[in-house]
C-alpha positions in Angstrom: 0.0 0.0 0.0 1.5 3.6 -1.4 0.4 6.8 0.1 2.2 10.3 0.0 5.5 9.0 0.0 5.2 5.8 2.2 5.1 2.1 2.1 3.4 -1.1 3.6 4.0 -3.9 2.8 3.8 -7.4 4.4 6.5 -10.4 4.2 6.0 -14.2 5.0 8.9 -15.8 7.1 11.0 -16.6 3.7 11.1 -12.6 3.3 9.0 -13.1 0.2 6.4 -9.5 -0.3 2.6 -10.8 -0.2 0.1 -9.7 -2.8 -2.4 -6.9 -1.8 -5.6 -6.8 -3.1 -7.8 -4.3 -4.5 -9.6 -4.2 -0.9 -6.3 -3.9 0.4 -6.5 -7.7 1.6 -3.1 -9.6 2.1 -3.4 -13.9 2.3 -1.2 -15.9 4.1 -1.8 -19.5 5.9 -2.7 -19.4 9.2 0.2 -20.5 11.9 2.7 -18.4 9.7 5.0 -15.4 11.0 5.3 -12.4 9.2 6.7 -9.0 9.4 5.9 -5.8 8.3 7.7 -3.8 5.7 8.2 0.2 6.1 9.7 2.7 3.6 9.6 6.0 3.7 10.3 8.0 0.4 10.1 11.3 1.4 13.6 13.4 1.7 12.5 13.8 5.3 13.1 11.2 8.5 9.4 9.9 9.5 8.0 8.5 12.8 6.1 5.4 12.5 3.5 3.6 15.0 2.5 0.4 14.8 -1.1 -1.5 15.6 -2.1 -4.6 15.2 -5.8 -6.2 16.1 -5.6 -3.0 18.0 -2.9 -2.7 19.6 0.3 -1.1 20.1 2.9 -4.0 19.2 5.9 -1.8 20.0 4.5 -0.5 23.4 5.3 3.5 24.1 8.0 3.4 21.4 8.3 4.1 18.2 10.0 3.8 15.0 12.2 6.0 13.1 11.8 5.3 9.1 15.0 7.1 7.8 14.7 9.5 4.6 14.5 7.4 1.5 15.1 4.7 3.5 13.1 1.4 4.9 12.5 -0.7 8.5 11.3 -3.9 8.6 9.8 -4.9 11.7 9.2 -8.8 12.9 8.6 -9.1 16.7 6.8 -7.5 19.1 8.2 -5.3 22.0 5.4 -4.6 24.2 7.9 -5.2 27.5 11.2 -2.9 26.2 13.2 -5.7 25.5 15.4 -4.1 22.9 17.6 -7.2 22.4 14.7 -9.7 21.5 11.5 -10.7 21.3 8.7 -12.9 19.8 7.8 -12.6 15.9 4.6 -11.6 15.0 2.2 -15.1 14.1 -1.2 -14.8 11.9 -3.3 -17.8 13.9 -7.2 -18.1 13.8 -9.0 -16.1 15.8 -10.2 -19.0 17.9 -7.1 -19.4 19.0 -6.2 -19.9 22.9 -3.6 -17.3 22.6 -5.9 -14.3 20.9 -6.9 -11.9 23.6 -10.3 -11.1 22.2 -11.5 -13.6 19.7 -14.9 -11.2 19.0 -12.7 -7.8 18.6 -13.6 -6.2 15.0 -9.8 -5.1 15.2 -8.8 -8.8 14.6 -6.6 -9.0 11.2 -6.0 -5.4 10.7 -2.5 -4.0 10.5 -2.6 -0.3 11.1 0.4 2.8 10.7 0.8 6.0 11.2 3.5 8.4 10.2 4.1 11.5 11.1 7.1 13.5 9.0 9.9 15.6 10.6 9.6 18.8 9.9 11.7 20.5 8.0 15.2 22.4 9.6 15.4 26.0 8.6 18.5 26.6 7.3 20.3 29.4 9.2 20.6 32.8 8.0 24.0 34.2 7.7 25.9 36.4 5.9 28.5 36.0 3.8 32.0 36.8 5.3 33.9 39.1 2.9 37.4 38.0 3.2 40.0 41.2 2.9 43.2 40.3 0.5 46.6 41.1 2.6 49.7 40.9 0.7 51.7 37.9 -0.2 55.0 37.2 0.6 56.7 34.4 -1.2 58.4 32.1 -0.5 57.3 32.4 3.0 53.7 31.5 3.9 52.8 33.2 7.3 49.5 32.6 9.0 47.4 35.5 8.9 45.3 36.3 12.3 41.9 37.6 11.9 41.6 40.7 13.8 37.7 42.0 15.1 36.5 44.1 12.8 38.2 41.8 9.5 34.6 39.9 9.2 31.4 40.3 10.1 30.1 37.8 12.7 27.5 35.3 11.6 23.9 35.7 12.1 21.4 32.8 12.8 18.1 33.0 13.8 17.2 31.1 17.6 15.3 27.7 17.6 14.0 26.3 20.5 14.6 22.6 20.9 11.5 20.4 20.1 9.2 19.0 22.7 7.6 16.6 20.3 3.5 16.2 20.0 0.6 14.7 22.3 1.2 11.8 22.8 5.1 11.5 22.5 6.4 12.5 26.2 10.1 11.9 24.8 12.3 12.4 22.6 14.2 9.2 22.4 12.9 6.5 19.8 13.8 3.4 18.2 15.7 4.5 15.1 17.6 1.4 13.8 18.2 -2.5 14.5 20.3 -5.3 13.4 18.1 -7.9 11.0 17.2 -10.5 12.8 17.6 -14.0 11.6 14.6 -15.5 9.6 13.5 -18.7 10.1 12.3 -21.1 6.8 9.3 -23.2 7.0 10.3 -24.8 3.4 6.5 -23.5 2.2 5.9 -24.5 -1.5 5.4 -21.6 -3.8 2.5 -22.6 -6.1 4.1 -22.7 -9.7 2.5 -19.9 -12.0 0.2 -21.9 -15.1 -3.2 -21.7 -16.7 -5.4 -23.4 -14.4 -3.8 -21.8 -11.1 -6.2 -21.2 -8.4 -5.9 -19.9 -4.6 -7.8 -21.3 -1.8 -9.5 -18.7 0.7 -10.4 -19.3 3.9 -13.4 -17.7 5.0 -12.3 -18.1 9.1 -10.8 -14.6 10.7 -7.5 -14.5 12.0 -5.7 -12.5 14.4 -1.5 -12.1 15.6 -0.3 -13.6 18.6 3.0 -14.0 19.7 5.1 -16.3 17.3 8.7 -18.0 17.4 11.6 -16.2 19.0 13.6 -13.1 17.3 16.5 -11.8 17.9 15.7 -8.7 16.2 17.2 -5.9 17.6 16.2 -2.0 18.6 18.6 1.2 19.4 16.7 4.4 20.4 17.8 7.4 18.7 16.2 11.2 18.7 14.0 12.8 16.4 13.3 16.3 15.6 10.0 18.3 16.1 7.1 16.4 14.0 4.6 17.7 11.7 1.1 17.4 13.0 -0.5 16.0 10.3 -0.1 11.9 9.5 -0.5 9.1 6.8 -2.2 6.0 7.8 -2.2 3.0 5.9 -4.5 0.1 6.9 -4.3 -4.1 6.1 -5.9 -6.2 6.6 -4.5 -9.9 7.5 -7.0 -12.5 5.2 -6.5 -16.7 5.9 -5.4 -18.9 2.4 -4.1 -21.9 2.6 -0.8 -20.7 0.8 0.7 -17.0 0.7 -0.3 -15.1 -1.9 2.8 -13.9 -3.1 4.0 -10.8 -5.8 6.4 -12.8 -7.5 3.4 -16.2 -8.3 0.8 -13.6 -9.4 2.6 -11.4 -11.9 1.1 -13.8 -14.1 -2.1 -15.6 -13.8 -4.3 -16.8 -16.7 -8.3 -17.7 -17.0 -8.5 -21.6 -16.5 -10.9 -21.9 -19.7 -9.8 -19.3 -22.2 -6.0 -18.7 -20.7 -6.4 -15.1 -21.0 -4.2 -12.9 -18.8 -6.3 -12.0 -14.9 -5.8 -9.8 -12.2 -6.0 -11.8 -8.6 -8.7 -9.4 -7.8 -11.2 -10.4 -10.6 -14.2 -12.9 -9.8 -14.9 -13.5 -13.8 -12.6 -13.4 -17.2 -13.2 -10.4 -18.6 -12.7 -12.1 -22.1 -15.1 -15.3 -21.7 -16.8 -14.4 -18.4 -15.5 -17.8 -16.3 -16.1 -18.0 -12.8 -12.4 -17.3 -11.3 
């Protein structure tokens, strides 16, 4: 999902980017981990919260999504264990673990980000450097004298308090990748009569297999008011739908070329 400058996206456990729908519906199996992709393409740092089924997966922090840059987050850090954690895990909602099986926040991923604002570039003026006379060969080193150059002017900025809601000024900015683990899951081969299996059951995300994904806090500048959200939501298949198998899909009874969204061929009308 694109808007003004950012990305999410969602990755199975072999790193693999899964398929968003139209609805802006990602598949994956249930019992699967999963983390979530962030880029920010904006030539300005961005502060990113994260929510899933509702809550705050990172606790009180948050994370810093450098300039033209990208985070991808796996675990959870609820308790401000920096060094490790447990890995996000897509389960049915029925599930023992899942807080609130009836919650209508169940399968939705939800981020915000809120942009740094921009520095001001200090105002100075130019010093006008006075020529003195040269005498080779000997180079001596010339003392500036008050009075030789203007002193610069810059205009006073207070330091940033930050916004409601962020009490401080020290956030996750970075981490060491964590190793991935590989469940060996078949990727359905790409042919004319390939179909996808949806599940109609909800899911929600518990607390998966271990991760030693790691966090550093860092510092932030002053943030703009305004924020980009971008919502998924988390649907059950009984294989990941992912970008790479459905670059090309094909109608089972005329082979023209489909979109995974589509219910019918738009060529010979077949049930998809």
């Amino acid at each position: 999902m694109y808007s003004k400058g950012f990305v999410v996206t969602i990755k199975n456990d072999r790193g693999q980017v899964l398929r968003e729908s139209r609805d802006r519906e990602v598949f994956l199996p249930f019992n699967s981990n999963y983390s979530i992709l962030l880029k920010n393409n904006n030539n300005r740092r961005a502060l990113a919260e994260i929510k899933i089924d509702g809550t705050y997966v990172l606790g009180s922090q948050r994370i810093i999504v450098p300039a033209h840059g990208s985070v991808d987050v796996e675990r959870f850090c609820i308790d401000g264990n920096l060094q490790e954690g447990r890995k996000f895990e897509f389960v049915k909602a029925t599930d023992e673990r899942v807080q609130d099986p009836t919650s209508n926040f169940n399968g939705f991923v939800q981020i915000k980000f809120w942009l740094e604002k921009e520095q001001k570039m200090p105002d100075w003026v130019m010093p006008v450097i006075p020529v003195k006379p040269w005498n080779p060969p000997y180079i001596t080193p010339y003392t500036w004298e008050i009075g030789d150059v203007p002193a610069p002017v810059y205009y006073s900025e207070t330091r940033p308090t930050g916004i409601s809601g962020f009490s401080t000024m020290r956030k996750m900015c970075s981490f060491d990748g964590g190793t991935q683990s590989s469940t060996g899951q078949p990727v359905a081969s790409c042919g004319s009569a390939q179909t996808f299996n949806f599940a109609e059951d909800k899911g929600a995300t518990v607390e998966g297999g271990y991760s030693n994904q790691s966090f550093t806090e860092g510092n932030i500048g002053e943030l703009e008011l305004n924020y980009t959200e971008i919502t998924l939501k988390l649907k059950p298949s009984k294989e990941a739908v992912t970008v790479k198998q459905t670059r090309k899909l094909y109608c089972s009874n005329c082979g023209d070329k489909v979109k995974l969204a589509d219910k019918f061929c738009s060529k010979c009308g077949n049930k998809l």
